[in-house]
C-alpha positions as CSV (number, residue, x, y, z in Angstrom):
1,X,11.0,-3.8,-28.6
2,X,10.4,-5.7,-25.5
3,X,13.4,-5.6,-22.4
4,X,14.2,-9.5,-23.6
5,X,14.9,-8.0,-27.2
6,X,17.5,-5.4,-26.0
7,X,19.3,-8.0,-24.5
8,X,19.7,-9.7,-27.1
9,X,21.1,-6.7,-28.9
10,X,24.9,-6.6,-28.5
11,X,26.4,-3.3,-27.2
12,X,28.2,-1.8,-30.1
13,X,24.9,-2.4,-32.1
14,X,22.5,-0.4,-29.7
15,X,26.2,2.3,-29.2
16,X,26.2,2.7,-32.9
17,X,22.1,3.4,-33.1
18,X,22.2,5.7,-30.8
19,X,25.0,7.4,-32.1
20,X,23.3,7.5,-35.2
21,X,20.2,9.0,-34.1
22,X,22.0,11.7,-32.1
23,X,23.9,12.9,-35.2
24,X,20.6,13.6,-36.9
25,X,19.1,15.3,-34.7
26,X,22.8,17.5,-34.6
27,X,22.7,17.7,-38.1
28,X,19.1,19.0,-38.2
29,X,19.3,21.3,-35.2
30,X,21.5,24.0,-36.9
31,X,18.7,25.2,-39.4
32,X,16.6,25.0,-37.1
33,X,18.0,27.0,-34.7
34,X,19.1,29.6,-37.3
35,X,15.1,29.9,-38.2
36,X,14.1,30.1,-34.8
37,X,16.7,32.8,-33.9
38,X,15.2,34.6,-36.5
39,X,12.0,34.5,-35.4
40,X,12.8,35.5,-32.3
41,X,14.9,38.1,-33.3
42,X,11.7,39.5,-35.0
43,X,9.6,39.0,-32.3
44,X,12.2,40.9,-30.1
45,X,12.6,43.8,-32.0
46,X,8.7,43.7,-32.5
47,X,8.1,43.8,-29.0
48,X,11.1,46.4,-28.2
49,X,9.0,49.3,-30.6
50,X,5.7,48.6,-29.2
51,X,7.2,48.7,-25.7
52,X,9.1,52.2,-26.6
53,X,6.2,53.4,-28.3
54,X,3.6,52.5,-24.9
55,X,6.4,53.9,-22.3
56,X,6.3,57.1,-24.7
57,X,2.5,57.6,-24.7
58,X,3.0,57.1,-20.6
59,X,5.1,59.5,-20.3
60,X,2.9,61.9,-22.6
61,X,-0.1,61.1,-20.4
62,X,1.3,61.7,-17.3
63,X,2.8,65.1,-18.1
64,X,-0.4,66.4,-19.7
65,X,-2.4,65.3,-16.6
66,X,0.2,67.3,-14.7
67,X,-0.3,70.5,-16.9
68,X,-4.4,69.8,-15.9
69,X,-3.6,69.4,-12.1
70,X,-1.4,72.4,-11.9
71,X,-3.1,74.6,-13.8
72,X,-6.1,73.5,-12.1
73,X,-4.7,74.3,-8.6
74,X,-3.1,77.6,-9.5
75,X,-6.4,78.8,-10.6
76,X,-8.2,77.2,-7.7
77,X,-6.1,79.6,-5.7
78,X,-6.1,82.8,-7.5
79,X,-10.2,81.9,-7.1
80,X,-9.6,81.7,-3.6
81,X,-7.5,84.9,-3.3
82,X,-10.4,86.5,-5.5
83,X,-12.8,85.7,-2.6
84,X,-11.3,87.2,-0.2
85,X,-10.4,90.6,-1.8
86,X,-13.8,90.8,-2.8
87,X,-15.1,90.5,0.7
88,X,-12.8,92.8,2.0
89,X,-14.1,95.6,-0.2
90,X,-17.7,95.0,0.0
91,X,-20.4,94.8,2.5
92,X,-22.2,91.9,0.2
93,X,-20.1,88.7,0.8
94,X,-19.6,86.6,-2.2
95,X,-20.1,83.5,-0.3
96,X,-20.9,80.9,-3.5
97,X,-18.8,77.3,-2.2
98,X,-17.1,75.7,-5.4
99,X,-17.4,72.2,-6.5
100,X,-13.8,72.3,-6.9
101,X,-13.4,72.4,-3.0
102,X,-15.5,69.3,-2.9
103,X,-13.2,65.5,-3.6
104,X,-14.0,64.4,-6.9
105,X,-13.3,61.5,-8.8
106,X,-10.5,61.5,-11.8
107,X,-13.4,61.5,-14.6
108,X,-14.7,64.5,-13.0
109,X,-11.9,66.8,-14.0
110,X,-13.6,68.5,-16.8
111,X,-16.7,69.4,-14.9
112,X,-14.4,70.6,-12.2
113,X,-12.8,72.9,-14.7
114,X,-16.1,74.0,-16.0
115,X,-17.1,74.5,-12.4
116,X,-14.7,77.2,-11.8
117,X,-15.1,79.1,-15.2
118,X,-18.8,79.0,-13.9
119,X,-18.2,80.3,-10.8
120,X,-15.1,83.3,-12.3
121,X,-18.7,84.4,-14.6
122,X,-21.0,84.5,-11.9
123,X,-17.6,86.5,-9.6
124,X,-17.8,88.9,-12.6
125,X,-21.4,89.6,-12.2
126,X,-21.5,90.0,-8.5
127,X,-18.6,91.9,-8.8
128,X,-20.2,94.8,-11.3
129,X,-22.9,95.1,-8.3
130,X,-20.9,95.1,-5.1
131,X,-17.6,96.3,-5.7
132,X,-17.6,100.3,-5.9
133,X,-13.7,100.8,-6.6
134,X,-12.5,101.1,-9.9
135,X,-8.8,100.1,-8.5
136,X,-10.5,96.9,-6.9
137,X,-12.5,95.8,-9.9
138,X,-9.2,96.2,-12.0
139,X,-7.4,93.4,-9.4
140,X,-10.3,91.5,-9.8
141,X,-10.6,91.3,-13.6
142,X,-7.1,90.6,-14.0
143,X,-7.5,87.7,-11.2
144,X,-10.3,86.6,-13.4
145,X,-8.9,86.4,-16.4
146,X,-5.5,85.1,-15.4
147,X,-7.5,82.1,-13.6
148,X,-9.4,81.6,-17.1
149,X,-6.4,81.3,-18.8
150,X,-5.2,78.7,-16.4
151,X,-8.4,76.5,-16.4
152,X,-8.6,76.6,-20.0
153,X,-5.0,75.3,-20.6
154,X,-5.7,72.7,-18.0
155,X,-9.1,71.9,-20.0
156,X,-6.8,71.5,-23.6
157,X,-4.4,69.4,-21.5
158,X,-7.6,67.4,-20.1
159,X,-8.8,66.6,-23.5
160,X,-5.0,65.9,-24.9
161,X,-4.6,63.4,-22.0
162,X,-8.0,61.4,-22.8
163,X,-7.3,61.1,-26.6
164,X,-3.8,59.9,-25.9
165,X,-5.2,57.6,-23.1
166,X,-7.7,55.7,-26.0
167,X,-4.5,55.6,-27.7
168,X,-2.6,54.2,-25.0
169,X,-5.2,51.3,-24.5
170,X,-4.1,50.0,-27.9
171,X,-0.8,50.9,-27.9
172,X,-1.3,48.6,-24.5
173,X,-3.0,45.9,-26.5
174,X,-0.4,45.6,-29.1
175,X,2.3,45.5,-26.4
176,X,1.3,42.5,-24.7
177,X,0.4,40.5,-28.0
178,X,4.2,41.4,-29.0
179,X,5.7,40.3,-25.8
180,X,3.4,37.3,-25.6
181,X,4.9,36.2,-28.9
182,X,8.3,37.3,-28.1
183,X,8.2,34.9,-25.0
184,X,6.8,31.6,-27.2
185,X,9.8,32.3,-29.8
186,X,12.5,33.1,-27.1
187,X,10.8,29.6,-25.0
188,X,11.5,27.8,-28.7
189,X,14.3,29.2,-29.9
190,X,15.9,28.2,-26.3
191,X,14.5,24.9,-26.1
192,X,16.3,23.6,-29.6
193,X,19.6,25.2,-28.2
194,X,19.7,23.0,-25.0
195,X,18.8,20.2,-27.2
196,X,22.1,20.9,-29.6
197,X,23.8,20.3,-26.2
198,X,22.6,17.9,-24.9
199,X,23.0,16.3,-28.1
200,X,26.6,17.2,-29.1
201,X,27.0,15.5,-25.4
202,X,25.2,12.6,-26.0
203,X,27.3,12.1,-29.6
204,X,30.8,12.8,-28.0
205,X,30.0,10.2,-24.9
206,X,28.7,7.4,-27.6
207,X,31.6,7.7,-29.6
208,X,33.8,7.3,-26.8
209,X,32.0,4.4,-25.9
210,X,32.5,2.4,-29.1
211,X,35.9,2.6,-28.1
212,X,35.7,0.9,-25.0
213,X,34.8,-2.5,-23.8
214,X,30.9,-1.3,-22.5
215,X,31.8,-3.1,-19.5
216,X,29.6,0.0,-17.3
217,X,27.0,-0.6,-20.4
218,X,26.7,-4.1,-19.6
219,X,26.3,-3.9,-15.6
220,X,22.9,-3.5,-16.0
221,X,22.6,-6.2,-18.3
222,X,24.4,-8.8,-16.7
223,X,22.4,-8.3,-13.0
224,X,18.9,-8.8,-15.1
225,X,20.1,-12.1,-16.9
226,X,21.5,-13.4,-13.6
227,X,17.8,-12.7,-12.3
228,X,18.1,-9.6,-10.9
229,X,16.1,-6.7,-10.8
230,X,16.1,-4.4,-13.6
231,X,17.5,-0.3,-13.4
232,X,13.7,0.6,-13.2
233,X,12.5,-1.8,-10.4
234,X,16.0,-0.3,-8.8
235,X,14.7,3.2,-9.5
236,X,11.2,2.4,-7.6
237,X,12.8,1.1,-5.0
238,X,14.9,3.6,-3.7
239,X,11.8,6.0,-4.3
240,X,9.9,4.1,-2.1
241,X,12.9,4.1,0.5
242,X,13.5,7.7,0.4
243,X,9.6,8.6,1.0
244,X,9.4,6.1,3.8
245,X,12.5,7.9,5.5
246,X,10.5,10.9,5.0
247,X,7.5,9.8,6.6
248,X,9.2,8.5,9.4
């Protein structure tokens, strides 16, 4: 329909069209909107278990790398404490410099481990050679077996984390597809709610207006007949008038 062909259209006509139209789409909207709602509803809960179940395998992960670290680090320093008892009772220093002193990276937390249960075996043997008191040898096989106990709890915590971390990953994965979805349903379900607004608006102004006389209707019609510009060329030119100021 060309500009010259809404002219010619009288005011309640084009008022009761519109108003028409807009009482579909309020008609419509309700089942829609109920569908969408629960969709997202779905989606929310969806995402809500996934999220609970990723912050829970966190939470899992972090405690049993914990467990590794201090049980690492106690028996890092029952090792050290080993050392130095030893070379106070014996003329033969045991002088061997663990990797575990050395900065390693995460992934290297096992071989650490294994490191020191290496280096508490070799201790043992160098101790049955160089350490002549019973009463000595007894401090020092308790020390060595209290540190094994340590480093093979953190090596069972080490393996618990890294099966709960593959878990994690997909647990992860999951997540992120849940709240991705959650997001395009919440983004729907929200977009046909502001259109039941601004349709219940639009329906409540037009029937106000076939009430009336549509003289503030017809403003714009009556300045284009008399040769005027139209609302649009109106529209550009106050655009242009604002971005001039702008630029000036």
């Amino acid at each position: 329909m060309t500009p010259r062909d809404l002219l010619a259209v009288s005011p309640e006509f084009l008022a009761k069209a519109i108003l028409h139209r807009r009482e579909n789409i309020v008609e419509s909207l309700p089942q829609q909107i109920a569908k969408r709602q629960e969709e997202r509803q779905i989606a929310a809960n969806l995402a809500k278990d996934s999220r609970a179940k990723r912050d829970d395998l966190v939470s899992k992960v972090s405690k049993l790398k914990k467990e590794r670290n201090d049980a690492q680090s106690s028996a890092n320093q029952i090792i050290k404490e080993l050392k130095i008892l030893s070379n106070a009772n014996s003329n033969n220093q045991f002088v061997k410099l663990s990797k575990s002193e050395k900065k390693e990276d995460e992934n290297e937390s096992l071989v650490t481990i294994e490191n020191l249960q290496s280096e508490i075996e070799e201790h043992e043997i160098w101790a049955s050679k160089n350490v002549e008191s019973k009463d000595i040898s007894d401090d020092l096989e308790n020390m060595r077996k209290n540190a094994n106990k340590l480093l093979e709890a953190g090596k069972k915590a080490h393996k618990a984390m890294m099966e709960l971390s593959k878990e994690n990953n997909k647990i992860q994965s999951i997540w992120l597809e849940n709240e991705s979805h959650r997001r395009r349903c919440e983004s729907r379900y929200t977009k046909l709610v502001r259109c039941k607004e601004e349709s219940d608006s639009a329906t409540e102004y037009w029937s106000s207006a076939l009430t009336g006389d549509f003289s503030e209707m017809l403003t714009d019609s009556v300045r284009v007949s008399q040769g005027g510009p139209s609302s649009r060329s109106l529209m550009k030119q106050n655009l242009g008038k604002k971005a001039l100021r702008r630029n000036t």
